[in-house]
C-alpha positions in Angstrom: 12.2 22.1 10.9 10.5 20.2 13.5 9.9 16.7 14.3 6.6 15.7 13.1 4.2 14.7 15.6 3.2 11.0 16.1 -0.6 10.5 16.8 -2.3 7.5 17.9 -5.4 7.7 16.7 -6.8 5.6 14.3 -7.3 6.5 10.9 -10.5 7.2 9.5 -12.8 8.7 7.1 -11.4 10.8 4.4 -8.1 10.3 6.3 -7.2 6.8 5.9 -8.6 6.6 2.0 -6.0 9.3 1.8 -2.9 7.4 3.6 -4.0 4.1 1.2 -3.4 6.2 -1.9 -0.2 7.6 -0.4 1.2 4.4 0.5 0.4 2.8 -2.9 1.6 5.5 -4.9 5.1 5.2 -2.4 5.4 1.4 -3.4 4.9 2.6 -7.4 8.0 4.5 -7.4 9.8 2.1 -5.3 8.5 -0.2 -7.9 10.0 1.8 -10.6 13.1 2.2 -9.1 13.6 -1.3 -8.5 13.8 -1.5 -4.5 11.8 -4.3 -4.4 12.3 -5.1 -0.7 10.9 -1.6 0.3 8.3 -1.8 -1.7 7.0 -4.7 -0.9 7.0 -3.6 2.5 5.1 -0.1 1.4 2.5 -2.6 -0.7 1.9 -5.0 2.8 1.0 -1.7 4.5 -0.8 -0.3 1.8 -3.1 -3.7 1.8 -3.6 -3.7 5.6 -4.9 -0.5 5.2 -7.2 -1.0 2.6 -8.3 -4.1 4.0 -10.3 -2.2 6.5 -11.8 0.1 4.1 -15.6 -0.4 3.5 -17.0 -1.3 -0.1 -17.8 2.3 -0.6 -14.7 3.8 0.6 -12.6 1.3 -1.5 -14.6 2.7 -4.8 -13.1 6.5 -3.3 -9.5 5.0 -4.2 -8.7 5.8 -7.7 -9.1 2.8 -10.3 -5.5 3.1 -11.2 -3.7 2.1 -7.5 -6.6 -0.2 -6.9 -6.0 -2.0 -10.3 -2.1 -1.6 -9.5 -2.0 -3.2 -6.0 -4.1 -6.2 -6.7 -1.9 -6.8 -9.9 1.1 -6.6 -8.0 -0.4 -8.4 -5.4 -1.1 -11.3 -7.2 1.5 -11.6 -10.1 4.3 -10.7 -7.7 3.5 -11.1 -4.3 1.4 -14.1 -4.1 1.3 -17.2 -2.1 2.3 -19.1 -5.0 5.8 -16.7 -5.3 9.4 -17.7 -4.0 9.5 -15.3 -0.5 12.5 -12.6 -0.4 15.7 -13.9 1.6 16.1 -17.5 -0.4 19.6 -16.8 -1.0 
C-alpha cells in the first residue's frame, strides 16, 4: 500500500468539521485505554482545530464529542491541573 499523500492546504468546510470529530473520537479511545500522554496530545489538536470553527460549524460537531472535549478539557486538562512530566 502506498504512502499517503501529505497536502498543505488548509482545512475547511465539511473537511475540517470532519478531522475535529476524528481527532476527538482518537483521544476517546486513547482515553479509554489509559494513554493519557497521547491523548492529551490528540485532545490539544482536537481543540486547535475546533478553535477555528465558526458558531455554526461548531453546532455540525455532534453533542457527544463537543460535551466530551470541554469536560475533559476542563476537569482534566485545565490550568488549574498538575502538568505531565512532574516526576
Amino acid at each position: 500500500m502506498p504512502a499517503k499523500k501529505k497536502t498543505d492546504k488548509p482545512l475547511i468546510g465539511a473537511a475540517l468539521i470532519q478531522e475535529v470529530c476524528r481527532r476527538i473520537r482518537a483521544a476517546r479511545v486513547l482515553w479509554d485505554a489509559h494513554s493519557n500522554a497521547a491523548c492529551r496530545g490528540e485532545r490539544e489538536k482536537a481543540m486547535a482545530l475546533y478553535e477555528t470553527l465558526s458558531e455554526a460549524e461548531r453546532e455540525k460537531v455532534p453533542q457527544v464529542l463537543r460535551v466530551w472535549l470541554r469536560y475533559r478539557s476542563e476537569k482534566y486538562f485545565g490550568d488549574d491541573r498538575t502538568p505531565p512530566g512532574g516526576r
